[in-house]
C-alpha positions as CSV (number, residue, x, y, z in Angstrom):
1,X,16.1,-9.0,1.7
2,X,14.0,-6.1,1.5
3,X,15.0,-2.6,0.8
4,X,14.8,-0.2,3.4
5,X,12.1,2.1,1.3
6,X,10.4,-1.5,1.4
7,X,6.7,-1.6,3.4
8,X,8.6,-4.0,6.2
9,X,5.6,-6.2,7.4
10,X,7.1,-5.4,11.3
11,X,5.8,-1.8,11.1
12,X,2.6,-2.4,9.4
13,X,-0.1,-0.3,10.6
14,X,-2.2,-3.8,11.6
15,X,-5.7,-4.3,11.3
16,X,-8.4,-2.3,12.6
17,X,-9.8,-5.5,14.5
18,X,-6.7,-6.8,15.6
19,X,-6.2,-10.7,14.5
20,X,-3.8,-13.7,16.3
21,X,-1.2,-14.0,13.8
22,X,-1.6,-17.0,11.7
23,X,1.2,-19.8,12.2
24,X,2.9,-19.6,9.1
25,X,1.2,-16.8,6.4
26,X,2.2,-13.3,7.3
27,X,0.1,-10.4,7.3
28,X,-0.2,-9.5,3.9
29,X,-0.3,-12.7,2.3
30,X,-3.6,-13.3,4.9
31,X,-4.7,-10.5,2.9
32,X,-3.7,-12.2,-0.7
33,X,-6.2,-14.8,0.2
34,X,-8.7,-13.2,1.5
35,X,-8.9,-11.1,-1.4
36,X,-9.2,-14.0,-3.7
37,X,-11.5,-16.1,-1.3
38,X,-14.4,-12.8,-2.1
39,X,-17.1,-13.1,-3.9
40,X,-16.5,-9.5,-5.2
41,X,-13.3,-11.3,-6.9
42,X,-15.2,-13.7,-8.0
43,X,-17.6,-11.8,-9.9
44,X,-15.2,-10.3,-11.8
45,X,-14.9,-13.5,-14.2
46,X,-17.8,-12.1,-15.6
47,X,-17.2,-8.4,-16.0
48,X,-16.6,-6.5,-19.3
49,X,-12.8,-5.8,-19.5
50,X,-12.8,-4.4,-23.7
51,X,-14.8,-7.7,-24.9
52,X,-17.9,-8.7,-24.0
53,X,-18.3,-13.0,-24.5
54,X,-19.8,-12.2,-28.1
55,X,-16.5,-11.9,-29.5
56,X,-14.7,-14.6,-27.9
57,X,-14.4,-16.7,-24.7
58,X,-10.4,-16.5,-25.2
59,X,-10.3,-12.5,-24.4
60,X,-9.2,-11.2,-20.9
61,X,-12.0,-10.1,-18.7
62,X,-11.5,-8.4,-15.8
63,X,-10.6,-11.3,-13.4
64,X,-8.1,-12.6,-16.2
65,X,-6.9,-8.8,-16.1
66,X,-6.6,-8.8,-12.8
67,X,-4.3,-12.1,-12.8
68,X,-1.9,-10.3,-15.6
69,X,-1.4,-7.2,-13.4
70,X,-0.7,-9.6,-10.5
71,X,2.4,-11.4,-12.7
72,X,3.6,-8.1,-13.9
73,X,3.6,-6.5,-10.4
74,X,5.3,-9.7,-8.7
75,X,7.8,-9.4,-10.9
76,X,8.8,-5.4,-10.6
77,X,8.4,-5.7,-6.6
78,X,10.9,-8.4,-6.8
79,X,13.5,-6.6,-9.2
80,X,13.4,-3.7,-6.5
81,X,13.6,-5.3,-3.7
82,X,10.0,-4.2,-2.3
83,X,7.7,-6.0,-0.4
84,X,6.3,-8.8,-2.8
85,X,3.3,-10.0,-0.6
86,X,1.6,-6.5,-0.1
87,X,2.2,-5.8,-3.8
88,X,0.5,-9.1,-4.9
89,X,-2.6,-8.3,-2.8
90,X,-2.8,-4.8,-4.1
91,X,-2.8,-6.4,-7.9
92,X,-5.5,-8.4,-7.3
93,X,-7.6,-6.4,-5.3
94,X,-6.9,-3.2,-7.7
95,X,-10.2,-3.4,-10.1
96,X,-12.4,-5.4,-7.2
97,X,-14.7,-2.3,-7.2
98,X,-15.3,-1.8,-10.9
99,X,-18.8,-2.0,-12.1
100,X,-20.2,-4.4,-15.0
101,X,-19.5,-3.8,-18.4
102,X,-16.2,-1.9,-18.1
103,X,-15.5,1.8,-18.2
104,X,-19.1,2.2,-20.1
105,X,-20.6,0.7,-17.3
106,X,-19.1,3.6,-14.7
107,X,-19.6,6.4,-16.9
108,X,-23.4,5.8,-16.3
109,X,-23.4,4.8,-12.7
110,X,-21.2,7.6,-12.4
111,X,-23.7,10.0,-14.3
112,X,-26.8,8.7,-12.3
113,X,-25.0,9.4,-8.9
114,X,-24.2,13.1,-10.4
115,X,-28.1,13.8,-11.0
116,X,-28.6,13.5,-7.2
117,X,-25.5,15.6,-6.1
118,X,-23.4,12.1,-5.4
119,X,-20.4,10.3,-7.4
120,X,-19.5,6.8,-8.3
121,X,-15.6,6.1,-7.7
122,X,-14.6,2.4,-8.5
123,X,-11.4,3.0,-5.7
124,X,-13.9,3.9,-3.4
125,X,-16.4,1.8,-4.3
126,X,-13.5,-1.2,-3.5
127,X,-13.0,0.3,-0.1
128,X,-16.4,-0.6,0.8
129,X,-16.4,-3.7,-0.6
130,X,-13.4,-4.6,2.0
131,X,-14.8,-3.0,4.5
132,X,-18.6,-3.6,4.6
133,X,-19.7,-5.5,2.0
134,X,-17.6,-9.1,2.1
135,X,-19.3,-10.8,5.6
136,X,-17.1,-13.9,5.9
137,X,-16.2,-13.7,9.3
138,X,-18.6,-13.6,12.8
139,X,-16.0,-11.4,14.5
140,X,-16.2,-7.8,12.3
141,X,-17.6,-6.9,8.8
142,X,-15.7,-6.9,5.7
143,X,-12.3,-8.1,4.9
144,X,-10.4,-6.8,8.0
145,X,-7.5,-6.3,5.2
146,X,-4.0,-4.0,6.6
147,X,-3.7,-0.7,6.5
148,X,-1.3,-1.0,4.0
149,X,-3.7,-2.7,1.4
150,X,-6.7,-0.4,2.2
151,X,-4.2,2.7,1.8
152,X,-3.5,1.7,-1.4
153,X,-7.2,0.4,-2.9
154,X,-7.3,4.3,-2.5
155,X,-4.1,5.9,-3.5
156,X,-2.7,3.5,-6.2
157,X,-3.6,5.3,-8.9
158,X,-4.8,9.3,-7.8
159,X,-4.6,11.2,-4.6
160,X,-7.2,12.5,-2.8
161,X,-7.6,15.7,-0.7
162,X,-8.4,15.3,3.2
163,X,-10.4,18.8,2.3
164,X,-12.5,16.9,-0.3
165,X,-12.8,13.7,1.1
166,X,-12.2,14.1,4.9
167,X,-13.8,10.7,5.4
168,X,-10.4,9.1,4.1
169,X,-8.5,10.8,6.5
170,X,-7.1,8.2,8.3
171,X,-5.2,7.0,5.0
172,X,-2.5,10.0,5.4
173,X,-3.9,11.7,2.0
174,X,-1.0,14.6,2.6
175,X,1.5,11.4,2.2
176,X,2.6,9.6,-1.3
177,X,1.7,6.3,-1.1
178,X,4.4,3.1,-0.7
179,X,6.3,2.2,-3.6
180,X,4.1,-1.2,-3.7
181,X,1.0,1.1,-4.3
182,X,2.5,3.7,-6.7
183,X,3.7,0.4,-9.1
184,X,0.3,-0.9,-9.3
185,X,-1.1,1.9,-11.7
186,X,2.2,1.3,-14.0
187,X,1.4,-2.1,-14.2
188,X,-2.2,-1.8,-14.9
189,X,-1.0,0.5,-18.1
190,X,1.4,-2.3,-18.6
191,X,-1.1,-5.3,-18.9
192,X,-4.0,-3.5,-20.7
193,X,-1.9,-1.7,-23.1
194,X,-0.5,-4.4,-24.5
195,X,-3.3,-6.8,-23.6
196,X,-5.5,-5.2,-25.4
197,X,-3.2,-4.7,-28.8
198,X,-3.6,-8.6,-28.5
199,X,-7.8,-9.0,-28.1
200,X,-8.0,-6.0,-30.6
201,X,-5.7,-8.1,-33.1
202,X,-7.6,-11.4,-32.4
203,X,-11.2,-9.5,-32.9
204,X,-9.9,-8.1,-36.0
205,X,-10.8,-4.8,-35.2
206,X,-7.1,-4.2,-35.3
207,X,-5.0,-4.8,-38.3
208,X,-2.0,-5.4,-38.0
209,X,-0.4,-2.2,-40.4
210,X,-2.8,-0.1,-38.0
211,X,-0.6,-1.4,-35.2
212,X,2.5,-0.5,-36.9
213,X,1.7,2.6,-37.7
214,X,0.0,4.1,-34.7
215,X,2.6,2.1,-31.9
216,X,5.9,2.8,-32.9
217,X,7.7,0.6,-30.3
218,X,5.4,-2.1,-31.9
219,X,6.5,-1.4,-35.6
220,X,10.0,-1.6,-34.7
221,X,9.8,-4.7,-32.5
222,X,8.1,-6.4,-35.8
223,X,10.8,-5.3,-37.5
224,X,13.3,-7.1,-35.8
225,X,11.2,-10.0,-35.5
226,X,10.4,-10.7,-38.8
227,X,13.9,-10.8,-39.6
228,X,14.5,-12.9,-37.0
229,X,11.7,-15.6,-38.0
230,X,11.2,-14.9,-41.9
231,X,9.1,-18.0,-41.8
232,X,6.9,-17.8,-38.8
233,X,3.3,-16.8,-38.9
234,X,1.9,-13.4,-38.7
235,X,0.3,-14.2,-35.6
236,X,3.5,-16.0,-34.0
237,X,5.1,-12.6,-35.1
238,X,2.9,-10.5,-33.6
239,X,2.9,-12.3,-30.5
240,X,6.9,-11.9,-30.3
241,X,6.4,-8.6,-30.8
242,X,4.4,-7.7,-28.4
243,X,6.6,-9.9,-25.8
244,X,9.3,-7.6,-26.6
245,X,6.7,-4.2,-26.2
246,X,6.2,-5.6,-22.7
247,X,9.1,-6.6,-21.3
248,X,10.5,-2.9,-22.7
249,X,7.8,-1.3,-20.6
250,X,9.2,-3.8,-17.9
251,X,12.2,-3.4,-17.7
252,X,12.2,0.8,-18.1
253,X,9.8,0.8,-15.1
254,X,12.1,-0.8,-13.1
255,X,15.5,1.0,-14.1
256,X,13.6,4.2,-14.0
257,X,12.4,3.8,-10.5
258,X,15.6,2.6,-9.4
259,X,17.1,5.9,-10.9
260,X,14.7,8.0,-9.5
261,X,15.0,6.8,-5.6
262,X,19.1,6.8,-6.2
263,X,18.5,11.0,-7.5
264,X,16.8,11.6,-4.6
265,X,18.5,9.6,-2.3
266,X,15.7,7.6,-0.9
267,X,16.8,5.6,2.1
268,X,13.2,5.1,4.0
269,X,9.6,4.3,3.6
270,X,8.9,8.0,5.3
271,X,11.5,9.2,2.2
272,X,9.3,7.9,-0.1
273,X,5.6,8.8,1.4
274,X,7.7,12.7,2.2
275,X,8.7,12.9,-1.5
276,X,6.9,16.0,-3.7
277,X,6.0,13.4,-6.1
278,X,5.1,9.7,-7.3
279,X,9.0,7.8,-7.5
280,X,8.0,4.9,-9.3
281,X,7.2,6.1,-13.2
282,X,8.5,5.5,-16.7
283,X,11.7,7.0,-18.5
284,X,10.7,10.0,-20.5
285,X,10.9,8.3,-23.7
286,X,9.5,5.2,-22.9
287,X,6.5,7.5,-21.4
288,X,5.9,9.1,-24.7
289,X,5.6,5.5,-26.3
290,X,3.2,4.5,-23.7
291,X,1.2,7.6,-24.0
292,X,1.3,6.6,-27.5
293,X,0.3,2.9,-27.4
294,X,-2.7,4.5,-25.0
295,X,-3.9,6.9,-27.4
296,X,-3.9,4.2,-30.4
297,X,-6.4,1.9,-28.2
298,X,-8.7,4.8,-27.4
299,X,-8.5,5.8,-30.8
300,X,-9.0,2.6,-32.9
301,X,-10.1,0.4,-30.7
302,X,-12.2,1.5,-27.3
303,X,-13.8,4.0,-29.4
304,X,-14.4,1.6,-32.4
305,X,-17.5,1.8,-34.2
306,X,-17.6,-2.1,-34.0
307,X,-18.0,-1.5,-29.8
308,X,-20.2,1.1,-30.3
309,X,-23.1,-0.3,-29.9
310,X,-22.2,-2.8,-27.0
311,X,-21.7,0.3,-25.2
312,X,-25.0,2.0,-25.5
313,X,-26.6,-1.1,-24.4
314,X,-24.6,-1.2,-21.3
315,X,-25.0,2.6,-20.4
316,X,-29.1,2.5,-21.4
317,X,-28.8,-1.1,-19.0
318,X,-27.9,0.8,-16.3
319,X,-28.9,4.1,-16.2
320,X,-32.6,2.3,-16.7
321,X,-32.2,-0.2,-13.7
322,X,-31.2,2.7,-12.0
323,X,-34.3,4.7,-12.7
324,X,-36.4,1.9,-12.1
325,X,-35.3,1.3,-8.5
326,X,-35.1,4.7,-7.3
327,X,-38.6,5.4,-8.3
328,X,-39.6,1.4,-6.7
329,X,-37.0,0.5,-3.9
330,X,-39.4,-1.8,-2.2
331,X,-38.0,-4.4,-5.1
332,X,-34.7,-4.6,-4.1
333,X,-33.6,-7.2,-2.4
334,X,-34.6,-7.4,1.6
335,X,-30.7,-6.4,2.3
336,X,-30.6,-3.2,0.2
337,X,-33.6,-2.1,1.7
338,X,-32.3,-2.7,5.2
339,X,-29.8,-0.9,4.4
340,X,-31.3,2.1,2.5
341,X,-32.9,3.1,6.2
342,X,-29.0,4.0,7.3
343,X,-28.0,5.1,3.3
344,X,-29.0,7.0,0.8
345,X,-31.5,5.6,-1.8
346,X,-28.9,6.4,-4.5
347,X,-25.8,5.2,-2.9
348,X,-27.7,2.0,-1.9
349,X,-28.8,1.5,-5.5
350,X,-25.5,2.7,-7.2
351,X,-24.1,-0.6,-4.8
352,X,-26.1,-2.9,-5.8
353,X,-25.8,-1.9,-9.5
354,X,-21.8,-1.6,-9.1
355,X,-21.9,-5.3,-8.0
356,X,-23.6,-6.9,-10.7
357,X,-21.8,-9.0,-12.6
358,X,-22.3,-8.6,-17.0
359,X,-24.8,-11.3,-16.9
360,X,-26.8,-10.6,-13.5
361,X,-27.4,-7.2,-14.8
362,X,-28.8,-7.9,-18.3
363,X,-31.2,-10.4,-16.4
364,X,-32.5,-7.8,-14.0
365,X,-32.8,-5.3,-17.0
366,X,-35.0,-8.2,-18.6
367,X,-36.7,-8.6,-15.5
368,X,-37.5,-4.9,-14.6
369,X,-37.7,-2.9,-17.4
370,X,-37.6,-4.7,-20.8
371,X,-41.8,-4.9,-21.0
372,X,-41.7,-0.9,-19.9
């Protein structure tokens, strides 16, 4: 059963080409699928999460990402009674817009836009995907995905103005998203928080009295553990450890929220989107250890001198590809050029960039610009 502040799948906002209803998957796991049937989804097996594949074929990339934010968001749907299908599609469709090689990889797509007056935005970005990009189907373009699951490629994790971007109006901007949307930001911070302790502990670019004494909740989860199993390995330790930092961050999420909409007295979906603020967030303390565990991993770990380098490569990549085919569009592929005639050069080049898986990318940079 469904809470009433639940997205009820009867008074979904539908499709904007409307669909036959499929004998026996609803609306939003339709949705689920399609989302992992893209190739956009695809692509992101080989997409820069922290790691690149020099370090380790074992560390999460952005599709394995993905699949961990999925779990933890299943899960926290469940426990409060939301809508478990919409939030599962929103999970795995949350990153589908992010560009190769990471954050690094955005900051300089995002800093070529800026030179001609224009912006990249990975939620955005996503939106098209869904909506233009992914041709599966001879009927319309894109995904043909709900309301409900392009509101929230948008809205899970910032609002936007109808002043600043009125083309977004349609999403009810003035409105806080569902509860299924607001969780999916949480759960993002969730995975990669702790995810990333791991990877950074595997790569050894993370020790483990670093850990200790820049995550608190950590230290004190360690703590218990080794005196729990003297005898167990440091890793098996570690790994308990961090079990424990999740399912703390897990478990606060979900009382917290519960509080929250009980405070307030949230009875409806429209008491939810009406409310001055987000419902669905941390307990102050547990906020302040998140923030914490956060600020470590920038700290020691995104920032590492040991990534340093991997970075500049990726920005120099793309901000060079980028030069290269603004100033010689007649290379890009047939499509892109098509395309430019209705686009701007930029915004078609920044698409075709934002696509590009890890791999793809470094080729074209080979292919382009490496004898230049």
């Amino acid at each position: 059963m469904l809470a009433h502040y639940a997205v009820h799948l009867e008074h979904s906002r539908g499709r904007r080409f409307p669909e036959e209803k499929h004998p026996y998957r609803n609306d939003f796991q339709r949705d689920r699928d399609r989302v992992i049937h893209a190739r956009a989804f695809r692509r992101l097996e080989a997409k820069t999460q922290v790691f690149t594949r020099r370090y380790s074929d074992h560390f999460r990339n952005r599709l394995t990402h993905t699949l961990e934010v999925s779990q933890v968001s299943r899960t926290i749907a469940g426990a409060l009674d939301l809508n478990v299908d919409l939030t599962e599609a929103l999970a795995l469709v949350h990153d589908i817009g992010h560009s190769p090689f990471g954050h690094a990889g955005e900051k300089a797509l995002n800093a070529a836009m800026r030179e001609h007056g224009l912006i990249f935005d990975h939620n955005l970005h996503a939106l098209r995907i869904v909506e233009d990009f992914e041709q599966r189907y001879a009927a319309f373009r894109g995904l043909n995905l709900t309301f409900e699951v392009r509101e929230g490629i948008i809205k899970h994790s910032r609002d936007y103005s109808s002043k600043d971007y009125p083309e977004l109006a349609e999403y009810l901007l003035e409105q806080r998203p569902p509860l299924e949307a607001q969780l999916i930001d949480l759960t993002d911070e969730i995975a990669y928080n702790t995810a990333d302790l791991d990877d950074g502990f595997e790569a050894h670019l993370l020790s483990l009295d670093q850990i200790c004494e820049g995550v608190p909740i950590f230290e004190r989860f360690y703590n218990e553990v080794a005196a729990l199993y003297p005898d167990a390995s440091d890793k098996l330790k570690f790994n308990e450890s961090l079990k424990r930092v999740l399912n703390l961050f897990v478990d606060d999420l979900i009382a917290n929220t519960r509080a929250r909409l009980n405070q307030a007295k949230i009875q409806t979906l429209e008491g939810v989107r009406q409310h001055p603020e987000r419902l669905a967030a941390f307990s102050p303390g547990i906020e302040a250890d998140r923030k914490l565990n956060k600020d470590f991993l920038y700290e020691n770990l995104y920032y590492s001198p040991s990534l340093a380098g991997e970075k500049e490569d990726a920005e120099r990549v793309v901000k060079e590809l980028f030069t290269f085919w603004m100033d010689h569009p007649e290379t890009l592929p047939h499509n892109y050029q098509e395309k430019a005639k209705q686009d701007s050069l930029p915004r078609i080049v920044c698409d075709y960039i934002a696509g590009m898986t890890d791999n793809f990318i470094f080729e074209q940079h080979e292919k382009h610009c490496a004898s230049r």
